[in-house]
C-alpha positions as CSV (number, residue, x, y, z in Angstrom):
1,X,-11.4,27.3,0.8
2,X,-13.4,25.5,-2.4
3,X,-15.6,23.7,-0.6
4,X,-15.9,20.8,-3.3
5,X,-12.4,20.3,-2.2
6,X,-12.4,20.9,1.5
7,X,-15.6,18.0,1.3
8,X,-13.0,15.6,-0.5
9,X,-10.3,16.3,1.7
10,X,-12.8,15.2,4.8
11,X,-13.9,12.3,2.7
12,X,-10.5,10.7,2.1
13,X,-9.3,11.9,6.0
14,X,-12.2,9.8,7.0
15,X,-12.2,6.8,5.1
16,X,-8.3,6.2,5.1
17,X,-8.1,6.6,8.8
18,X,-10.6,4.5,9.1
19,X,-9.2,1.7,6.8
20,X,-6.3,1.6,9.3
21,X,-8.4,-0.5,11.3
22,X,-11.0,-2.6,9.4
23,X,-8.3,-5.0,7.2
24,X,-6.4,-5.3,11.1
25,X,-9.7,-6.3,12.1
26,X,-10.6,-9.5,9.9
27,X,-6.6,-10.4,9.8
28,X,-6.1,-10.7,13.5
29,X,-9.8,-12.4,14.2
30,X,-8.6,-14.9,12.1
31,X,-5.1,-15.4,13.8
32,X,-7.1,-15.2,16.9
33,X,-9.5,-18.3,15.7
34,X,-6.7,-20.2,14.9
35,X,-4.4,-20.2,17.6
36,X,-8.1,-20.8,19.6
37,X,-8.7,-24.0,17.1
38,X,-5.3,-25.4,17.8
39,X,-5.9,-25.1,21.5
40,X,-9.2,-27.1,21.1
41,X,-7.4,-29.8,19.0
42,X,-4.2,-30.5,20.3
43,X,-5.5,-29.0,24.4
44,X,-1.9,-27.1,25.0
45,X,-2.7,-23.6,27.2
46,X,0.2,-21.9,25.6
47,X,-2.4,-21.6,22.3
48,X,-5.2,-20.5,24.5
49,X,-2.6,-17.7,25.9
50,X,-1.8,-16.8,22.6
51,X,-5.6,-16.6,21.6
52,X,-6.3,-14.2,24.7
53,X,-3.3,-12.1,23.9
54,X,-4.0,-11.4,20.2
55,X,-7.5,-11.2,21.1
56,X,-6.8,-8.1,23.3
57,X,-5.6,-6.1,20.3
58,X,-8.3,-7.1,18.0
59,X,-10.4,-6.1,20.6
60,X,-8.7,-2.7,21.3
61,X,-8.6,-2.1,17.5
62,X,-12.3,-3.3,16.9
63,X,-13.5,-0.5,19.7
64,X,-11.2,2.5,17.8
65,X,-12.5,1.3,14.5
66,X,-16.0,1.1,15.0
67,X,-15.9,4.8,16.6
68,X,-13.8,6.1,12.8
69,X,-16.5,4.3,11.3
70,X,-19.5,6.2,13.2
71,X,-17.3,9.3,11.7
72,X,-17.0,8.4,8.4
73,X,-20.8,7.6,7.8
74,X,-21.7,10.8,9.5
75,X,-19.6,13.0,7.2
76,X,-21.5,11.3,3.9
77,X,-24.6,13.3,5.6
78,X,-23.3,16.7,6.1
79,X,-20.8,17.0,2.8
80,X,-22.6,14.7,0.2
81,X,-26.6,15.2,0.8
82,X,-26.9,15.7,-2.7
83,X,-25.1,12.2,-3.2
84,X,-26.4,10.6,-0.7
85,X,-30.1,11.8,-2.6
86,X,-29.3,10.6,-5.6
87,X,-28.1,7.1,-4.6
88,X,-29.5,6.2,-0.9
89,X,-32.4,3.9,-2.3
90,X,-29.0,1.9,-3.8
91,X,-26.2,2.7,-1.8
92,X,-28.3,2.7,1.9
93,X,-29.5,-1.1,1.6
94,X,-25.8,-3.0,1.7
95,X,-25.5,-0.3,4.5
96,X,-28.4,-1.4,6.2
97,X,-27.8,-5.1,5.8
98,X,-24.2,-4.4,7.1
99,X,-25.4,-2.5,10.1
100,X,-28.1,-4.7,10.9
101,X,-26.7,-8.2,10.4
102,X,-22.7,-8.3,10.1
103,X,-21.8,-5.5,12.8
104,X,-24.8,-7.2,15.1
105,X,-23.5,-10.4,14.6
106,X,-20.2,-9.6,15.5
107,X,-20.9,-7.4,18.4
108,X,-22.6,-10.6,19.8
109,X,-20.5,-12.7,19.4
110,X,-17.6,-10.8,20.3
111,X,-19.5,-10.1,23.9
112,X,-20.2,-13.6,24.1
113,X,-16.4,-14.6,23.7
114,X,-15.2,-11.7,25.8
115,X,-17.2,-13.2,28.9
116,X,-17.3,-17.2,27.6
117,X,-13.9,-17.9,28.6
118,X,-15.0,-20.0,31.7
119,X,-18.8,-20.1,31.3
120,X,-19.0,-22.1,27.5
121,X,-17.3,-25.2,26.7
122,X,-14.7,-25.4,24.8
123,X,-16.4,-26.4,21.3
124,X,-18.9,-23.3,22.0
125,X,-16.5,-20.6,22.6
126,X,-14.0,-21.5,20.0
127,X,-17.3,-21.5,17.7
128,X,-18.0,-17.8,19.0
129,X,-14.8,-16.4,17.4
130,X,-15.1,-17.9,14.1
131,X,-18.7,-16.6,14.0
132,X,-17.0,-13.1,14.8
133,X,-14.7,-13.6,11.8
134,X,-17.5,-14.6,9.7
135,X,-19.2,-11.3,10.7
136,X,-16.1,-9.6,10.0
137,X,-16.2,-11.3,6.7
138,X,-19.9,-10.5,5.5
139,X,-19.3,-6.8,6.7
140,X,-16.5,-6.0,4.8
141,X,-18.7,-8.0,1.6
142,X,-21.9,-5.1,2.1
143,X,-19.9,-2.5,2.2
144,X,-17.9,-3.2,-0.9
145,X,-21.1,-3.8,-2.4
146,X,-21.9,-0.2,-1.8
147,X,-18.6,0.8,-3.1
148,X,-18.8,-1.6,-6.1
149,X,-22.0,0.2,-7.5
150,X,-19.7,3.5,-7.2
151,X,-17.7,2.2,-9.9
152,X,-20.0,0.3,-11.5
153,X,-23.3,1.1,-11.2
154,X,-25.8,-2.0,-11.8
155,X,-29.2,-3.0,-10.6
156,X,-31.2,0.3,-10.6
157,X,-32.7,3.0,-12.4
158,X,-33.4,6.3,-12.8
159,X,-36.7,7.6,-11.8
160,X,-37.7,11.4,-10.6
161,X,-33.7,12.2,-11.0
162,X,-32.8,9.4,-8.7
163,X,-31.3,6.1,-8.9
164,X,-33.8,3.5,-7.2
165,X,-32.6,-0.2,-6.8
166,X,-34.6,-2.7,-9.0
167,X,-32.5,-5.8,-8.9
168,X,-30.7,-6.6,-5.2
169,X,-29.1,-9.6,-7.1
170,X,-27.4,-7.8,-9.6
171,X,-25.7,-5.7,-6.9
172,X,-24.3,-8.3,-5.2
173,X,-23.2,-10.1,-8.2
174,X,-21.8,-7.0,-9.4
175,X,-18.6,-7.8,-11.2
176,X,-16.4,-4.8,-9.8
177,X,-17.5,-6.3,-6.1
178,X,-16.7,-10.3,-7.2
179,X,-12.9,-8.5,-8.2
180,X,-13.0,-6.1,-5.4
181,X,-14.0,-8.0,-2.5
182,X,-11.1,-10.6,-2.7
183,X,-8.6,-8.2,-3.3
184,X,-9.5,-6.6,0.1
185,X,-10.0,-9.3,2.1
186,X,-6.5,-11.2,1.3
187,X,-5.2,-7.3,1.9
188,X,-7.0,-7.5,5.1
189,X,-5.3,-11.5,6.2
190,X,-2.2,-9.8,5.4
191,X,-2.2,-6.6,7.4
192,X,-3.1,-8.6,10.5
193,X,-0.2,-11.5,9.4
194,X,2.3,-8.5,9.1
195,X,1.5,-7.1,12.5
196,X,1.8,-10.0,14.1
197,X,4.9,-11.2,12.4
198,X,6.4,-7.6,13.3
199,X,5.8,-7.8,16.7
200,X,6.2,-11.5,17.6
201,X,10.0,-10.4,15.6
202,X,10.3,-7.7,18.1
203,X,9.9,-10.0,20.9
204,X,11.6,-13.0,20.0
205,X,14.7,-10.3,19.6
206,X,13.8,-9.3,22.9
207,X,14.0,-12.5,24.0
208,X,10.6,-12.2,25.7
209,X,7.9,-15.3,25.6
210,X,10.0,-17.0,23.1
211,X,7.8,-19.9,22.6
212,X,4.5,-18.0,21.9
213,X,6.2,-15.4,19.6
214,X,7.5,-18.3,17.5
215,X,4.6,-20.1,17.3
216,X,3.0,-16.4,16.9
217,X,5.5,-16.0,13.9
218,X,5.0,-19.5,12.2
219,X,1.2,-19.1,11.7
220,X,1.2,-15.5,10.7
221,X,3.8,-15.9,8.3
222,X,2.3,-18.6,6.9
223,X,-1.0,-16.7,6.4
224,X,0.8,-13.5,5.2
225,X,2.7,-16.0,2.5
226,X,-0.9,-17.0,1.1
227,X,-2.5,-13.7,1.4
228,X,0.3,-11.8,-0.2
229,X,0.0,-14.2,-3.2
230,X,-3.8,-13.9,-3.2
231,X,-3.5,-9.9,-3.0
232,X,-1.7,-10.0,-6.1
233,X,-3.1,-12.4,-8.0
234,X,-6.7,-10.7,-7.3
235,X,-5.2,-7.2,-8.2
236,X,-4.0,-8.6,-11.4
237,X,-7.6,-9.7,-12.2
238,X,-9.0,-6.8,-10.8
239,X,-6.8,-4.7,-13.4
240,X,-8.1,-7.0,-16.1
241,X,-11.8,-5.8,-14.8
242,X,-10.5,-2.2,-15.1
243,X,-9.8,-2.3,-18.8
244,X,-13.4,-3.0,-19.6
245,X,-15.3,-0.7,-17.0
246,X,-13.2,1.9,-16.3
247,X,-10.6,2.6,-18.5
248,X,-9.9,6.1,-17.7
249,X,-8.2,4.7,-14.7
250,X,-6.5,2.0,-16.0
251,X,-4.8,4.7,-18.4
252,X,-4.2,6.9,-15.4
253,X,-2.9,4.2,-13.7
254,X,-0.1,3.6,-16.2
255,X,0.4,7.4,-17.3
256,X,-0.4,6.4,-20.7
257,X,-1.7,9.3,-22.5
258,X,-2.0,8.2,-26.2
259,X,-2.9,4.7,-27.4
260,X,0.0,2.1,-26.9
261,X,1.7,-0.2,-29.3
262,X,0.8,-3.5,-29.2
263,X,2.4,-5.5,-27.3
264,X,2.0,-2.6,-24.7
265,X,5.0,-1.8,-22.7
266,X,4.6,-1.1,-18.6
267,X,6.1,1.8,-17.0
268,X,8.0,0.9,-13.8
269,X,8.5,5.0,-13.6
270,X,8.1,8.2,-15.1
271,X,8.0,11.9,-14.8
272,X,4.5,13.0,-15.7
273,X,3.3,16.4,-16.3
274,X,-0.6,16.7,-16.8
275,X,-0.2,20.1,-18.2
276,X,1.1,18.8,-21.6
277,X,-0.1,15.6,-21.0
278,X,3.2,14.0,-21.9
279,X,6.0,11.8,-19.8
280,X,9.4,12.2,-19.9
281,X,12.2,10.1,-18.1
282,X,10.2,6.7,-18.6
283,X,11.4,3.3,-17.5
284,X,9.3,0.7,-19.5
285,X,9.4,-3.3,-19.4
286,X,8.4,-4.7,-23.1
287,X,4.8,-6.5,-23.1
288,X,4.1,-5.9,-19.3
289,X,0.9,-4.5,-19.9
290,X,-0.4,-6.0,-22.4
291,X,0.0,-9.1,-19.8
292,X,-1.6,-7.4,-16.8
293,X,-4.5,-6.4,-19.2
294,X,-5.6,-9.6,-21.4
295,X,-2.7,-12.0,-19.6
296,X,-1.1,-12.4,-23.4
297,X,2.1,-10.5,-24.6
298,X,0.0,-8.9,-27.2
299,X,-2.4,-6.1,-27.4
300,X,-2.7,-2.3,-27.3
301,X,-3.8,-0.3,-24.1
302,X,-6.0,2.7,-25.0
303,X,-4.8,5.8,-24.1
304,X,-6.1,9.0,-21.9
305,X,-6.9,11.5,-24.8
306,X,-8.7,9.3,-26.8
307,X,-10.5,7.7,-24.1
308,X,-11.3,11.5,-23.2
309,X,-12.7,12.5,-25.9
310,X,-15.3,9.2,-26.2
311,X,-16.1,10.2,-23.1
312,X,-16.9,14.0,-24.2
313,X,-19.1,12.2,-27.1
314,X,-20.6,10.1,-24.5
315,X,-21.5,11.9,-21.2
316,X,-21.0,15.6,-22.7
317,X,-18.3,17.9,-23.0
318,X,-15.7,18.4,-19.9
319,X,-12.4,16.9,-18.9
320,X,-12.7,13.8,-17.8
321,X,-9.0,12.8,-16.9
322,X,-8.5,12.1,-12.9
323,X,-4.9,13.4,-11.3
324,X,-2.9,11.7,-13.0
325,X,0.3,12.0,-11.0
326,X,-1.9,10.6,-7.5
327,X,-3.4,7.3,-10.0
328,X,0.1,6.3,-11.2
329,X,2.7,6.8,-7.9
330,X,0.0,5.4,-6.0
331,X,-0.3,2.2,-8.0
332,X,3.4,2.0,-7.7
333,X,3.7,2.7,-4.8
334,X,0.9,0.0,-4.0
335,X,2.8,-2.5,-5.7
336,X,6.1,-1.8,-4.2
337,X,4.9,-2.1,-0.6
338,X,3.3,-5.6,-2.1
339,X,6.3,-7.0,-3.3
340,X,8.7,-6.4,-0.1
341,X,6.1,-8.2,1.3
342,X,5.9,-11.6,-0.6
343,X,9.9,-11.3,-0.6
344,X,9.5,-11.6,3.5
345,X,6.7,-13.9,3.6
346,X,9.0,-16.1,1.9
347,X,11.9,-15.9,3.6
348,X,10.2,-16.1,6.9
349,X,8.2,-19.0,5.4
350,X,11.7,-20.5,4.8
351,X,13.1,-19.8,8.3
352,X,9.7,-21.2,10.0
353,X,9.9,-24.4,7.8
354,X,13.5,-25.2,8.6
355,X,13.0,-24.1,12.1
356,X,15.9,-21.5,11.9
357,X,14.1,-18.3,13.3
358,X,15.5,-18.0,16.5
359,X,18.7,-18.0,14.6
360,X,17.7,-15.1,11.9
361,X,20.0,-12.8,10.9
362,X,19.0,-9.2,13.3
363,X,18.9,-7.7,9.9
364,X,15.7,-9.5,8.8
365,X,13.9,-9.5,12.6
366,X,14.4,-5.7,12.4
367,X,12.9,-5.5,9.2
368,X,9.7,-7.7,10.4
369,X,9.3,-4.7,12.9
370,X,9.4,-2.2,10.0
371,X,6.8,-4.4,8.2
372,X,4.0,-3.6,10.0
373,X,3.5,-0.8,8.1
374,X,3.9,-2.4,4.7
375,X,0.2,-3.7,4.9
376,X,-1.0,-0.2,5.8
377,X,1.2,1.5,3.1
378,X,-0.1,-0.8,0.4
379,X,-4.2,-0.6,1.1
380,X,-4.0,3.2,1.7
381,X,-2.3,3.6,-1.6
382,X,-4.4,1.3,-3.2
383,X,-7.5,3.0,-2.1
384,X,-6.0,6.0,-3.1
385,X,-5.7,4.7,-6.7
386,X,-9.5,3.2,-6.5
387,X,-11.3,6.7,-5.7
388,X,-8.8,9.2,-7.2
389,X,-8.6,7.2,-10.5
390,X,-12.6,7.3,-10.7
391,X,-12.2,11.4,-10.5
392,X,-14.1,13.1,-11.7
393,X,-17.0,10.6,-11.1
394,X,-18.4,9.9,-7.8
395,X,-21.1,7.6,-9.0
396,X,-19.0,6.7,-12.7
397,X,-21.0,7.7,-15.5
398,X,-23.9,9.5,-13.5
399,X,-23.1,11.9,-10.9
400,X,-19.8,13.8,-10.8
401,X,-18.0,14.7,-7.6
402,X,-18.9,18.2,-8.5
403,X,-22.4,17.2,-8.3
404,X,-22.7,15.5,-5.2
405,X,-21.8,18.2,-2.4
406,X,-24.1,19.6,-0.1
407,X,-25.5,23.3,-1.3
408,X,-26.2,24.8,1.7
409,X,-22.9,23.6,3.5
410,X,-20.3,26.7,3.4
411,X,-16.1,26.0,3.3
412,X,-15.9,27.7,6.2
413,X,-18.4,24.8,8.1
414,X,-16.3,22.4,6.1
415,X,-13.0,23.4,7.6
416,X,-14.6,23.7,11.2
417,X,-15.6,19.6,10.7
418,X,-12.5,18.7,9.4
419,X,-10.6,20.3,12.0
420,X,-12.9,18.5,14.6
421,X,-12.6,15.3,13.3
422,X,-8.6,15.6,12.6
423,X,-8.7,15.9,16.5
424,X,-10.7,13.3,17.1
425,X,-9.1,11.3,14.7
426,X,-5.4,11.9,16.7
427,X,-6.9,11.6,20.0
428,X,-8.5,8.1,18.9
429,X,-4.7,7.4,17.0
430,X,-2.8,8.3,20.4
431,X,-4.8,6.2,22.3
432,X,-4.8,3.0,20.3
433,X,-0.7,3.7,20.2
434,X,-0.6,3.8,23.6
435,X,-3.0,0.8,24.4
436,X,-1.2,-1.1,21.8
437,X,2.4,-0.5,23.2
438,X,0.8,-1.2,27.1
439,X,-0.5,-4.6,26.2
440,X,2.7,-5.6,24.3
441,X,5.3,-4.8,26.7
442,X,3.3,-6.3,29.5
443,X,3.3,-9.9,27.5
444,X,0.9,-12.8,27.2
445,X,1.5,-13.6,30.9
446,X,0.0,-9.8,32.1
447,X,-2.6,-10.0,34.8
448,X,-4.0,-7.6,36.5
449,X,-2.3,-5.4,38.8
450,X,-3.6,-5.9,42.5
451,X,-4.7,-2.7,44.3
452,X,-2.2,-2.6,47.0
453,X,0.7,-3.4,44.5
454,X,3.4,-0.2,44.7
455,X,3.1,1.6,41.4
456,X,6.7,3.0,41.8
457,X,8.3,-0.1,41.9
458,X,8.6,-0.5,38.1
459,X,6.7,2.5,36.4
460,X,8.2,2.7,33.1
461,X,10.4,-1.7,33.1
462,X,9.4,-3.8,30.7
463,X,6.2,-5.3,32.3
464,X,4.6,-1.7,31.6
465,X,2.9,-1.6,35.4
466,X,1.6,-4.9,35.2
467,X,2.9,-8.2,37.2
468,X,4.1,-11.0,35.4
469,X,2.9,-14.6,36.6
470,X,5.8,-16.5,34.8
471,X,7.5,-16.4,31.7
């Protein structure tokens, strides 16, 4: 019942359920503008199909999301005033700007493609989805922004005890957010390449609408190959970025406790215990760090306790080591989930080149299903390993987490909150399940079900209540 904890509990309820749905978000729009480019070039209806069935779960998942969003600003005001003091002259303008530009833009344009299907030309319509990816796009850019100064706090100062923004450049060209932002958004073209893979691989071994799922397959797979690549090529500079800025969690990150050799060694796994700040049980590769740090087999990795006690010198005495054990399993754990993931984007590549998918072994179609949740695995982990690795900052190097709880908000109030939005939260999870699943079983071909049509004719098959016009 510490209600500094009970508030960070809330924080990272909020934020990673609502993190489900963002990266979905900007992957599928972008599926969805492609499949609606390719029916403007080449004129075939099976891509405008395609288009309006991938468009009904972005939709569906745009609606949840934006209500988890609503949430997750709203806890920032009850839990963190004292936060939200200290920084909203910084952190409440990328906010603003996201609120009042990208989430306007795309709400228009998302109305205007909803309804446009018969009413603009072709050109005009197509050019209304890509506008919603662009909104999608500059959203996800503000609100890193905000983030970004979180861990690295530029373009301000201090003035009556609070940090008032005095360069709006210098927060968007914020170095954290120029490493951040990519490493997100290829996340985010991945999660919605891996759900669509997963389920087009579900329906092509159902051999349902075999002709849209593998054209489905061929273009998500495609854009998970190049987004998998980008995710980890962006992490590996965004790690680099770490050394500099936040050291703490790069050490964290790595369980490295005392200052390595040089060439540094990388620990694939080890048995940590924060008590005597030691490991035991470690599985090292030679150089591996040293590599992911300067990209050169050569130099030494600073470790936790010396890094602790400049910081003591620096920002006054206290321990100022995050949980160790979350930072390091979560990295791994991010990197793991990564990995199975280019390995499949490449083989499905490979089957999609050589046209051989509808020949796949049942081994790797079943594993496409499973990989849906890859994408989700990896950014929740990695998000994990972002905000627990900057513990015990919540603004680095000004305001501690400590610091930025509400006073005059008891545990008890806390727990009531977190209860409520846990509720909310499932309710809002069950019914995007069960939207999700609806729309899927009933196929790219569902129409709606006339009024005199005899619900128990088929009220559990395959075409989930719906009639099918052809398949």
């Amino acid at each position: 019942m510490d209600p500094i904890m009970l508030s960070r509990i809330q924080y990272a309820l909020t934020t990673i359920f609502h993190f489900f749905f963002v990266p979905l978000s900007i992957g599928l729009v972008l599926l969805v503008a492609i499949m609606e480019t390719l029916y403007v070039m080449k004129g075939k209806e099976i891509y405008k199909t395609m288009a309006k069935f991938w468009g009904k779960l972005f939709l569906i998942n745009f609606a949840v999301g934006v209500v988890t969003g609503i949430l997750q600003e709203f806890q920032f005001g009850m839990n963190w005033s004292e936060y939200s003091r200290f920084v909203g002259d910084v952190f409440g303008a990328p906010l603003a700007v996201e609120a009042l530009l990208a989430f306007f833009m795309e709400s228009t344009f998302i109305g205007l493609w909803i309804f446009g299907w018969d009413r603009l030309s072709k050109k005009v319509h197509l050019a209304c989805i890509w506008l919603v990816f662009v909104g999608t796009f500059l959203s996800a850019l503000w609100i890193l922004a905000a983030n970004s100064f979180m861990q690295h706090p530029v373009g301000f100062e201090i003035n009556n005890g609070r940090a008032e923004m005095n360069d709006f450049f210098a927060l968007i060209t914020n170095g954290q957010l120029l490493v951040e932002f990519p490493h997100t958004i290829f996340g985010a073209l991945m999660t919605g390449a891996f759900v669509v893979t997963g389920i087009s691989a579900y329906k092509l071994m159902k051999k349902q609408d075999v002709e849209i799922f593998r054209k489905s397959f061929n273009i998500a797979i495609i854009i998970g190959l190049v987004s998998s690549f980008g995710v980890a090529f962006s992490g590996h500079f965004q790690a680099q970025y770490l050394v500099e800025t936040q050291p703490m969690k790069m050490a964290a990150s790595e369980g490295t406790w005392t200052t390595t050799e040089d060439p540094a060694p990388w620990t694939v796994v080890a048995f940590i215990d924060p008590d005597k700040q030691e490991n035991s049980g470690e599985i090292k590769i030679p150089g591996l760090l040293s590599y992911l740090s300067y990209s050169t087999f050569s130099g030494s990795v600073k470790g936790m306790k010396e890094l602790n006690a400049e910081y003591q010198q620096t920002y006054g005495s206290g321990d100022y080591i995050p949980p160790v054990r979350t930072t390091f399993w979560s990295f791994r754990i991010m990197i793991a989930a990564g990995g199975l993931m280019i390995a499949l984007a490449l083989y499905g590549t490979y089957l999609a080149m050589r046209k051989k998918l509808e020949v796949a072994k049942p081994w790797f179609m079943r594993l496409m299903v499973f990989a849906i949740s890859l994408p989700f695995i990896a950014n929740t982990s990695g998000w994990i390993m972002t905000e627990v690795g900057r513990q015990p900052w919540t603004v680095f190097g000004y305001m501690t987490t400590e610091a930025g709880v509400s006073p005059n908000v008891s545990a008890g109030m806390i727990l009531f909150s977190t209860i409520a939005f846990t509720a909310a939260y499932t309710v809002l999870g069950i019914v995007m399940v069960y939207l999700f699943v609806r729309e899927i079983k009933a196929g790219p071909y569902a129409v709606d079900k006339p009024e005199d049509q005899d619900e128990s004719a088929d009220p559990f098959g395959v075409d989930g209540g719906y009639s099918v016009v052809t398949k």
